[in-house]
KOLVEX-928621 format. One record per residue: residue in one letter; z, y, x of N, C-alpha, C in turn. Coordinates in steps of 0.02 Angstrom, whole numbers, padded with zeros to 5 digits, always signed. Layout:
<atoms>
AZYXZYXZYX/...
</atoms>
This chain:
<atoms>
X-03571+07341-06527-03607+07286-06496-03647+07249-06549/X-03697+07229-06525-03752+07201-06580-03726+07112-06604/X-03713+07092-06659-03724+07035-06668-03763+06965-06619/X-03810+06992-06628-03863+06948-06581-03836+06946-06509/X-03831+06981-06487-03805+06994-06423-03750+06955-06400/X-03711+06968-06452-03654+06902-06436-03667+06826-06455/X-03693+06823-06518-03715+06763-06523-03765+06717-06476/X-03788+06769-06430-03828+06744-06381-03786+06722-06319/X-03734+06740-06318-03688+06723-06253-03633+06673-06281/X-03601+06676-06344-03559+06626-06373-03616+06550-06386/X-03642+06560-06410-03693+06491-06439-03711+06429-06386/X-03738+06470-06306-03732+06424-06241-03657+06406-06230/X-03614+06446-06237-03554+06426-06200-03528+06360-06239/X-03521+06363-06326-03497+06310-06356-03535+06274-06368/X-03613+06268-06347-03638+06209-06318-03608+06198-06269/X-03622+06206-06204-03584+06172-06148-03512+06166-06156/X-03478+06172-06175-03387+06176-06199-03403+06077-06226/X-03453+06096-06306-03434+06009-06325-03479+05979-06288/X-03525+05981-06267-03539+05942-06218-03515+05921-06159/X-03474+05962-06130-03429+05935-06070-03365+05911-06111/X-03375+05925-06157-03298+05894-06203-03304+05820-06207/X-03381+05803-06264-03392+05752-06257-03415+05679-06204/X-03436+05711-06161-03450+05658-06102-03392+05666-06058/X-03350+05708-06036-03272+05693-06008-03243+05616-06077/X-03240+05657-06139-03207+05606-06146-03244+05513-06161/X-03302+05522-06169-03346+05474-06139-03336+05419-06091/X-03331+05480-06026-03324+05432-05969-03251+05402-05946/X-03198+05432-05994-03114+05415-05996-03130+05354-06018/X-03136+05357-06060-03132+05287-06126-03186+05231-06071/X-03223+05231-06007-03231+05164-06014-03191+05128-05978/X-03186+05057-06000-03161+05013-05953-03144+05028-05904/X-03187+05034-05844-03178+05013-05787-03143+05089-05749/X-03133+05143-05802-03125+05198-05759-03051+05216-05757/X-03061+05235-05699-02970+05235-05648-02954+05310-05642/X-02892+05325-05666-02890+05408-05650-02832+05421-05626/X-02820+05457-05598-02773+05503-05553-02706+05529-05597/X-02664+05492-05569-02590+05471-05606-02591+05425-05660/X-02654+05386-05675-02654+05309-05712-02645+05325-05779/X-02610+05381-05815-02615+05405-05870-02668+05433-05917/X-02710+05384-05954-02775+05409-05980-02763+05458-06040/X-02708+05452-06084-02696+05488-06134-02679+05567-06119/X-02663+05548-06042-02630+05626-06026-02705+05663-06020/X-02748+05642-05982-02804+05659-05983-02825+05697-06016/X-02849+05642-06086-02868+05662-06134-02846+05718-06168/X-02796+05732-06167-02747+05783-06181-02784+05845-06164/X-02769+05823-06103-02801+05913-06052-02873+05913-06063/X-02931+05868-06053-02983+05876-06103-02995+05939-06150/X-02953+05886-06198-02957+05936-06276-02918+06002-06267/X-02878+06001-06235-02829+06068-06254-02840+06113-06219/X-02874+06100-06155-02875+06157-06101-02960+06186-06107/X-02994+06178-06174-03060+06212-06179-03109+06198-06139/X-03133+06254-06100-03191+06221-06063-03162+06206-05993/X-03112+06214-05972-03077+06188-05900-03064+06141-05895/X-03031+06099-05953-02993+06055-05964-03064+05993-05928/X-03125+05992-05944-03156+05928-05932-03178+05960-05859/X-03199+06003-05841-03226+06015-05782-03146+05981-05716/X-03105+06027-05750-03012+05995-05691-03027+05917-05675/X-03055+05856-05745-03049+05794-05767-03094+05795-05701/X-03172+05810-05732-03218+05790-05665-03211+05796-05598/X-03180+05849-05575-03158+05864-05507-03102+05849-05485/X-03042+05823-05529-02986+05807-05502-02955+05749-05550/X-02973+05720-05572-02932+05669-05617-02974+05610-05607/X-03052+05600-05595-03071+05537-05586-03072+05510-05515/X-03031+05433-05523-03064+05402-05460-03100+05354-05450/X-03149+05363-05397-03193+05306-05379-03178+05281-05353/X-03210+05208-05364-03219+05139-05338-03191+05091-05350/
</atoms>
């Protein structure tokens, strides 16, 4: 397999990986935000540890509105 080839498919992914890394944990840390079982550290946790799932789970199942 060619170098390039992969680096062309790894390079988007761990862009989007810290970028959903960083704005999950972004939008934890403010004030006003309320999450699902009240535990923010646990969160954060699964964030960081669970790779690129870990913030997408946060967005779809850990924040609540209003």
């Amino acid at each position: 397999m060619d170098i390039a080839l992969i680096l062309a498919i790894v390079i988007p992914l761990l862009v989007i990986q810290v970028g959903l890394l960083f704005w999950a944990l972004y939008d934890l840390t403010r004030p006003e935000r309320r999450v699902r079982g009240g535990s923010k550290v646990v969160w954060a946790l699964i964030i960081i540890f669970v790779n690129l799932l870990g913030p997408i789970l946060y967005f779809l199942a850990g924040r609540e509105e209003g």
